[in-house]
BADOGU-462862 format. One line per field, with one value per residue (C-alpha): chain; x, z, y; residue in three letters. Coordinates in nm, 2 decimals. Each point is the difference from the previous one (the first is absolute). Layout:
<kolses>
chaine	c(A; ...)
X	c(X; ...)
Z	c(Z; ...)
Y	c(Y; ...)
residu	c(ALA; ...)
</kolses>
This chain:
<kolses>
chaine	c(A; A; A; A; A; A; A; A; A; A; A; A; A; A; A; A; A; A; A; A; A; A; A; A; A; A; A; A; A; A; A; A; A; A; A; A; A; A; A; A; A; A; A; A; A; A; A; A; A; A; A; A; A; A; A; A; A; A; A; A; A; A; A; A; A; A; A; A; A; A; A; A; A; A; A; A; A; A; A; A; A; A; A; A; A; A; A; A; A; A; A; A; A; A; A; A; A; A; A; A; A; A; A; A; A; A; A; A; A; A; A; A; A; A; A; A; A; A; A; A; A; A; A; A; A; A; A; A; A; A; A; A; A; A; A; A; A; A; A; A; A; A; A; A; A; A; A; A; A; A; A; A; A; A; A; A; A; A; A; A; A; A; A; A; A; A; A; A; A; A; A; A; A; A; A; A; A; A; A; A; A; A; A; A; A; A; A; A; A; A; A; A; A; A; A; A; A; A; A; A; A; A; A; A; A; A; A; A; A; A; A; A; A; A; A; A; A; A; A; A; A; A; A; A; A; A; A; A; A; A; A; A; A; A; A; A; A; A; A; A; A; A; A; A; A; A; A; A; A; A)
X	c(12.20; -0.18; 0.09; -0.06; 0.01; 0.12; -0.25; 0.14; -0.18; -0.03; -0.10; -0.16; -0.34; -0.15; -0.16; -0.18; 0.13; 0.04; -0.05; -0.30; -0.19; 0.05; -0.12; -0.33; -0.07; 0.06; -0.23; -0.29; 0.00; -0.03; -0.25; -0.26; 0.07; -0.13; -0.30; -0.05; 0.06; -0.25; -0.27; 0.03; 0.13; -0.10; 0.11; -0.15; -0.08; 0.14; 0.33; -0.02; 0.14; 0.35; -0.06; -0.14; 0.25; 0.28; -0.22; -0.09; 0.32; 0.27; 0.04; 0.19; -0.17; 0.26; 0.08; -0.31; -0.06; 0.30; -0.10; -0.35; 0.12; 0.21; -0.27; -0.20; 0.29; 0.00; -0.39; -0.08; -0.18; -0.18; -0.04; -0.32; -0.01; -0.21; -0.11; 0.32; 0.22; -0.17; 0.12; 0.05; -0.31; 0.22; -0.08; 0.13; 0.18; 0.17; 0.03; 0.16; 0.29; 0.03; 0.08; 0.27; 0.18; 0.01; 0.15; 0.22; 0.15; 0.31; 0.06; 0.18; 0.41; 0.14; 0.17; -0.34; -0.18; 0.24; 0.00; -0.34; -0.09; 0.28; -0.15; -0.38; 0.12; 0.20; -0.30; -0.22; 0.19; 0.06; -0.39; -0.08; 0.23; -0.23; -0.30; 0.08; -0.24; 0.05; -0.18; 0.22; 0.28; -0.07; -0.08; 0.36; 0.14; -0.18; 0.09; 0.38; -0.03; -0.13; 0.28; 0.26; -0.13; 0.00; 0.39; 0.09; -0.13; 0.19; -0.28; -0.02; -0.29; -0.11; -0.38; 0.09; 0.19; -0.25; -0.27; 0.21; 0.05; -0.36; -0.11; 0.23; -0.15; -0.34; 0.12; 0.08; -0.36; 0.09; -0.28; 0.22; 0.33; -0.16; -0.13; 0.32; 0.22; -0.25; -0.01; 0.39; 0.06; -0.09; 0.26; 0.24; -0.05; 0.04; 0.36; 0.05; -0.11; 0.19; 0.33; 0.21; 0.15; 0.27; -0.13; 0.18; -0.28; -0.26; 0.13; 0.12; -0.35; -0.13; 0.15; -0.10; -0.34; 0.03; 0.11; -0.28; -0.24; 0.21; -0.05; -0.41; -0.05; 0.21; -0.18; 0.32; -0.10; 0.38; 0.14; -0.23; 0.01; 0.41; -0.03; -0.22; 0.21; 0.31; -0.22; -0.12; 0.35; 0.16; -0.28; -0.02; 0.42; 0.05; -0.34; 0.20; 0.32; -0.18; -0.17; 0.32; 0.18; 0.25; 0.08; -0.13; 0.19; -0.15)
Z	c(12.16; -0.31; -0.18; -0.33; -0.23; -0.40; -0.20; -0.33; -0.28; -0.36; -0.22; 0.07; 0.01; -0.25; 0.27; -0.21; -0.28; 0.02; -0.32; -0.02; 0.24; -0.16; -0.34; 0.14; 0.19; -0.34; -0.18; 0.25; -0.06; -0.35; 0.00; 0.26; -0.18; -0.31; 0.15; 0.08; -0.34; -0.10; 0.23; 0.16; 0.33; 0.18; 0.34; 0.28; -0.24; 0.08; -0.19; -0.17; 0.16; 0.03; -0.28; -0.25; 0.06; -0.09; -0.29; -0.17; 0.11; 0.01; 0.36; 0.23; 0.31; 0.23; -0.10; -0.07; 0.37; 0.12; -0.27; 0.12; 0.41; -0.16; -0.16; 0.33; 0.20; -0.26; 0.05; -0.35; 0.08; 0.33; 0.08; 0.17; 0.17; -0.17; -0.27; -0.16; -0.18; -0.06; -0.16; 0.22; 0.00; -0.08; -0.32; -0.34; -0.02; 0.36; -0.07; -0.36; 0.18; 0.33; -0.32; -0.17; 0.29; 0.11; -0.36; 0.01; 0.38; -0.02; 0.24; 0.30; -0.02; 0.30; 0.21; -0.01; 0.10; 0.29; 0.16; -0.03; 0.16; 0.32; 0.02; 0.03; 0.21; 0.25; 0.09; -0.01; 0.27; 0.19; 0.01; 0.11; 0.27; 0.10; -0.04; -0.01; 0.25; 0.18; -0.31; -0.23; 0.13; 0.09; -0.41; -0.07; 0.21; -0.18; -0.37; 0.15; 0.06; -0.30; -0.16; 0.17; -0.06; -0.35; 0.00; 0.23; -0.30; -0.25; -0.19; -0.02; 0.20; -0.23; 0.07; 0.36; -0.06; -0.13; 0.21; 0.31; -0.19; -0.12; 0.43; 0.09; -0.26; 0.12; 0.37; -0.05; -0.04; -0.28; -0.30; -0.20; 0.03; 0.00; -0.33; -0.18; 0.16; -0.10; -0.35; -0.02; 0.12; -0.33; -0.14; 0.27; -0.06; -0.35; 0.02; 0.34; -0.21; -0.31; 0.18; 0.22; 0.31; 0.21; 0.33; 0.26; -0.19; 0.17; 0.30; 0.05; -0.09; 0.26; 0.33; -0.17; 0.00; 0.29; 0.15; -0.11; 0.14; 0.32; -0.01; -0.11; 0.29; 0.21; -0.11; -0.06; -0.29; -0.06; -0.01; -0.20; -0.29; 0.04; -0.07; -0.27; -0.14; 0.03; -0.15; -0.29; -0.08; 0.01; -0.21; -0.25; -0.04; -0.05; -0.26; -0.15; -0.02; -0.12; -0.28; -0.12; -0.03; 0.27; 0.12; 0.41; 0.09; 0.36)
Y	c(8.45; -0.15; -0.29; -0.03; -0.32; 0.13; -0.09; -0.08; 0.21; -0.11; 0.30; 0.32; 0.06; 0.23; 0.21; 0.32; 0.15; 0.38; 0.04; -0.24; 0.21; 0.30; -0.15; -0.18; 0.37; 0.19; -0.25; -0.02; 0.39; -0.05; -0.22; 0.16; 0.40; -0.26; -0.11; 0.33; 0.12; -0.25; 0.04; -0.34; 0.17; 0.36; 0.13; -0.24; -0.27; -0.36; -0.06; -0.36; -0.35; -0.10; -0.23; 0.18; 0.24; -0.27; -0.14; 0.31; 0.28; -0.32; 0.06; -0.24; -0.08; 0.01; 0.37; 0.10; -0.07; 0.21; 0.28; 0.02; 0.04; 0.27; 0.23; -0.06; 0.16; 0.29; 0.02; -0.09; -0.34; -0.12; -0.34; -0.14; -0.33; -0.22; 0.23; 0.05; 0.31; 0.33; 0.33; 0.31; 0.22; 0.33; 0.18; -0.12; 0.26; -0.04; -0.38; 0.09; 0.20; -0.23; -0.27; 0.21; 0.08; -0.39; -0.05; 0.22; -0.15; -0.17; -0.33; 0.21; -0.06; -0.19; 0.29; 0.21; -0.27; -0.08; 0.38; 0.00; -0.34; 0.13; 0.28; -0.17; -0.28; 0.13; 0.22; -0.30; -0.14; 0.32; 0.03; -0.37; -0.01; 0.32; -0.18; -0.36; -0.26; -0.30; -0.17; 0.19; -0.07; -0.36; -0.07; 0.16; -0.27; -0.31; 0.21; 0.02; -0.39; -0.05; 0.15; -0.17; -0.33; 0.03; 0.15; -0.29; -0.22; 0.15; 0.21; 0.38; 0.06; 0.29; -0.02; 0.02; 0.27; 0.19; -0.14; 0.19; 0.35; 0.01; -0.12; 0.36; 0.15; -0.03; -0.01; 0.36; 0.10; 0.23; -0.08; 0.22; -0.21; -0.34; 0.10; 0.10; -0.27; -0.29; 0.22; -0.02; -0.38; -0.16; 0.17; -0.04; -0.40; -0.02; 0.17; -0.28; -0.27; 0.11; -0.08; -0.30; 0.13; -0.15; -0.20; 0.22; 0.26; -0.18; -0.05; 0.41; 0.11; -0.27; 0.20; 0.33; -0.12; -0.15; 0.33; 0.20; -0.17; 0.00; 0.38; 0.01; -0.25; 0.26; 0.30; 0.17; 0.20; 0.12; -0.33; -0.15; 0.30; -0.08; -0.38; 0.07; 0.20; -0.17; -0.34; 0.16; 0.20; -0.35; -0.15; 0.19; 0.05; -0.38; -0.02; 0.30; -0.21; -0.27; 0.12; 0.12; -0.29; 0.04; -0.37; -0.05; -0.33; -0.15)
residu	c(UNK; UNK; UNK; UNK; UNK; UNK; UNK; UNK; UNK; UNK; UNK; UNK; UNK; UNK; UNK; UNK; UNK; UNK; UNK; UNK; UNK; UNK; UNK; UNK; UNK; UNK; UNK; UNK; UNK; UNK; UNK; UNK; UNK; UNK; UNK; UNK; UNK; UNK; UNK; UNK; UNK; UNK; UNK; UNK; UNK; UNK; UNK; UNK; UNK; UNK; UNK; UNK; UNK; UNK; UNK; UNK; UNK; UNK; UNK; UNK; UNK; UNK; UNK; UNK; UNK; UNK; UNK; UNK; UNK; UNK; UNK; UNK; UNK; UNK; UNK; UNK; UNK; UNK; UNK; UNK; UNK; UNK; UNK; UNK; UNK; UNK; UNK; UNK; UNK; UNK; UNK; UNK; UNK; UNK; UNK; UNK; UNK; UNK; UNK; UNK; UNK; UNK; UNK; UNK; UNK; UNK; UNK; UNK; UNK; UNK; UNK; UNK; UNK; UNK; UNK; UNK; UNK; UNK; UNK; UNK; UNK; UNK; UNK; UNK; UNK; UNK; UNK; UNK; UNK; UNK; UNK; UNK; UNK; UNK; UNK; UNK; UNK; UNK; UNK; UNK; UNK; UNK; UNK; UNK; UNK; UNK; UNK; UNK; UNK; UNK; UNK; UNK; UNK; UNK; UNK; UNK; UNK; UNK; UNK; UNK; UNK; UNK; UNK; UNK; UNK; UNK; UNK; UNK; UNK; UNK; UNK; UNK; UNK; UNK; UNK; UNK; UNK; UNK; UNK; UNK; UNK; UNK; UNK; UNK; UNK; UNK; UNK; UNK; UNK; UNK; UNK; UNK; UNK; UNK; UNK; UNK; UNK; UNK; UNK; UNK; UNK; UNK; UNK; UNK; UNK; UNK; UNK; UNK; UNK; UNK; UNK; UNK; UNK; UNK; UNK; UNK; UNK; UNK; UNK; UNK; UNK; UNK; UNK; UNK; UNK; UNK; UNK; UNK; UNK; UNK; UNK; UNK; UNK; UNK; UNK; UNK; UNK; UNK; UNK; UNK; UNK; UNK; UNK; UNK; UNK; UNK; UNK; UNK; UNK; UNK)
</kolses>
């Protein structure tokens, strides 16, 4: 049974800004199809540094950073260590219309988001409990403790959290599904961070982690999809409450 000390909270973090993200995204479009306009930037060619882009396009550097992860998982930037961002090598014209569809994407609404991330995870876990190993699973255990030291102190334990689903993500040995979960976690944490849930919260998703990992380390590939499942339905119905207003006394 976990204990857990209340840790009074004054305020609420900002956390990201839906909105914020979706603004820096449009804008770093807008400025790179103007380089391009301009000659200054052609398929391939390096895009400039982060500050120049808030000095000359007014960019913030904290979104900037988030929008420029964003065009890489679209495929419209690549990042190389040490050398810095670069423009996809497609064709202008391919690059032109990857752009204007990326405009034109709305941030995803919650419920969309939820059924997709179930549908992803649940296989994720289905999958490592096929393939896990005794390293595997032994780095789910230290995650789990991680996790429920932090919730025994009070605190959320969000990057723990994620820690663990991203581990059962690539535990499942799918390329495909560590790709689009890691791709759909940023936006999962923003909506976390954007609200205050009740202790108990903490403690519920705690045994239904807890559980999971029980079944990878088993290799019982049903029972693990089934906690999964039942974790993320659970998760993503008291976020849903949450973000509606709906009071969640302890």
């Amino acid at each position: 049974m976990l204990s857990i000390k209340v840790k009074k909270q004054h305020g609420t973090a900002p956390g990201f800004l839906l909105q914020d993200i979706q603004t820096a995204r449009t804008r770093l479009i807008v400025a790179i199809r103007e380089l391009m306009d301009k000659g200054e930037l052609e398929p391939g060619g390096r895009l400039p540094s982060e500050q120049e882009f808030q000095e000359r396009f007014k960019l913030n550097r904290h979104y900037l950073r988030q929008a420029l992860q964003e065009l890489k998982t679209f495929g419209i930037v690549d990042t190389r260590p040490q050398s810095g961002s670069y423009l996809s090598e497609l064709g202008t014209k391919a690059l032109d219309s990857l752009m204007t569809n990326v405009l034109a994407l709305k941030e995803p609404d919650f419920e969309s988001l939820a059924d997709t991330r179930t549908v992803l995870e649940t296989r994720a876990a289905e999958l490592a409990a096929r393939n896990v190993d005794q390293p595997g699973a032994e780095q789910l255990e230290r995650i789990l403790g991680e996790l429920r030291r932090e919730i025994e102190s009070g605190r959320r334990g969000l990057d723990e959290d994620y820690v663990l689903h991203l581990t059962i993500a690539r535990l499942s040995s799918s390329s495909v599904l560590v790709s689009v979960i890691s791709s759909l976690v940023p936006i999962c944490l923003r909506y976390s961070e954007s609200v205050q849930p009740p202790i108990r919260n903490f403690r519920r998703a705690f045994d239904e982690h807890a559980e999971i990992v029980r079944a990878i380390r088993a290799r019982d590939e049903p029972a693990a999809a089934r906690a999964m499942r039942v974790h993320m339905e659970n998760t993503f119905k008291a976020t849903f409450e949450l973000l509606k207003g709906a009071p969640a006394p302890d």
